[in-house]
N, C-alpha and C positions, 0 to 999 in steps of 0.2 A: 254732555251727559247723554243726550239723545245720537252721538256715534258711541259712546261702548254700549245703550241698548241695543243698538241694532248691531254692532259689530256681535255684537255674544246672542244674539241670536242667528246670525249667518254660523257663527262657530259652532252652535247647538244644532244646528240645522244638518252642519255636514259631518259633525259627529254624532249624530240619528242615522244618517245614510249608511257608515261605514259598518254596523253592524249587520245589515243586511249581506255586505259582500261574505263576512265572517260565519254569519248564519248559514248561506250556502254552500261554503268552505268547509264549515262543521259538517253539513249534512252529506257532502259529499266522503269526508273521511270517517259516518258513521254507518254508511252503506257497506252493508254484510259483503265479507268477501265471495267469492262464488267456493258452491263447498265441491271438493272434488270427487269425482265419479265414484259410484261402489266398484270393489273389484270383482272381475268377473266371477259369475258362475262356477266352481269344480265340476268336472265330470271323472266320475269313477275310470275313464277313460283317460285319463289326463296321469292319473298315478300308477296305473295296471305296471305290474314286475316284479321285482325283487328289491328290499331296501336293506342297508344296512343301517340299523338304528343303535344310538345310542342313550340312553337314559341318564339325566342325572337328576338331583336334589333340584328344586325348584328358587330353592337361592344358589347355587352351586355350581361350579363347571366342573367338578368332579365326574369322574364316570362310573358310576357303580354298575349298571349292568348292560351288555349287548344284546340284540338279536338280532332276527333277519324276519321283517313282515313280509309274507305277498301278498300282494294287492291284485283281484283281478278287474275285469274289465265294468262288472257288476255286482251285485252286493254277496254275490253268494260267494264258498270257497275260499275265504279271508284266510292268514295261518302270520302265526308269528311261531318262530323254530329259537328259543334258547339252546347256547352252544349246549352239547351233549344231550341235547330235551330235545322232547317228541313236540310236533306241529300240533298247535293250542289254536283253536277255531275263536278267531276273531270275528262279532257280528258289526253287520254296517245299521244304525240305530236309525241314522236320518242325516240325508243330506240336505242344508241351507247356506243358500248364499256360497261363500269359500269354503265353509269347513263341511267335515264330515266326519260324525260322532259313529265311537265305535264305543264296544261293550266287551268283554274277556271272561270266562271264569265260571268259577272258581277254578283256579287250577294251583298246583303247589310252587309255592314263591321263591325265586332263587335269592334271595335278599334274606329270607328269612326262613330259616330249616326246619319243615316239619309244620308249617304255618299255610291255612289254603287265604288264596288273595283274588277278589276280583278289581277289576280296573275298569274305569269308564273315562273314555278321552275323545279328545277333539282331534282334528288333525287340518292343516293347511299344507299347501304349496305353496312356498313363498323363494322366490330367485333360485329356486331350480332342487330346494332341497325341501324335506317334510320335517315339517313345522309340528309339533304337538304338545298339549297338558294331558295331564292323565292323573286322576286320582283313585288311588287303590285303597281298599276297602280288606286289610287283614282278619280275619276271625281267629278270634284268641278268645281263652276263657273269663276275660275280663271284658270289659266294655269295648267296643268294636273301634279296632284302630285303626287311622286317616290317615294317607300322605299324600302330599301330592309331589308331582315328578314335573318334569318338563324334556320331552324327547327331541331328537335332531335325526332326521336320515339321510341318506343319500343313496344316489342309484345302486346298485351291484354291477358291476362292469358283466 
């Protein structure tokens, strides 16, 4: 009787121990992975040229309309050119971190005839192409209609 007390307490013993290794086995695979870098900075300088953009629906890869933004080196002198439309003065609102928020408008919507529309969008560089949301703000005589877009550009050769 007096060996399986003491045998079951050796077994208690080294099954008290093995939680510890467990313990810091857990807390090692509960150690936060390391988070990865922010991405760099935009500089106005990074996009300065000519884009060819295209827009579509924000669930969509449709393309409902083209242009051509340019970008200068600074925030002044922005233009976005609809095929057969006059150069529409795009403002730079603020740059943070990657993006850089622009503003449009009102000016007359080629989506919709006869309808003025302003736009207020974000925009990235992301692998070498401009990245953008944009949500347009139609004025209609009803309650003021919302959409939002999602742009792609790429360089102008």
């Amino acid at each position: 009787m007096r060996r399986i007390i003491v045998l079951s307490c050796v077994v208690l013993a080294a099954g008290c121990s093995k939680p510890e290794k467990a313990a810091d086995t857990a807390a090692a695979a509960a150690a936060p992975a390391p988070t990865p870098p922010p991405p760099a900075p935009i500089k106005l300088a990074d996009v300065a040229g000519k884009w060819n953009v295209k827009t579509m629906s924000a669930t969509s890869d449709s393309v409902l309309a083209t242009y051509v933004l340019e970008a200068k080196s600074d925030s002044t002198g922005w233009t976005m050119t609809f095929p057969k439309g006059k150069p529409i003065p795009v403002h730079i609102v603020a740059i943070s971190g990657d993006s850089i928020v622009t503003h449009a408008g009102p000016f007359p919507s080629v989506l919709r005839k006869g309808v003025q529309v302003t736009t207020d969008g974000v925009l990235r560089l992301q692998n070498g192409k401009m990245i953008g949301f944009t949500t347009s703000h139609y004025s209609v005589k009803t309650a003021d209609s919302v959409v939002h877009f999602r742009g792609e550009g790429t360089r102008a050769p």
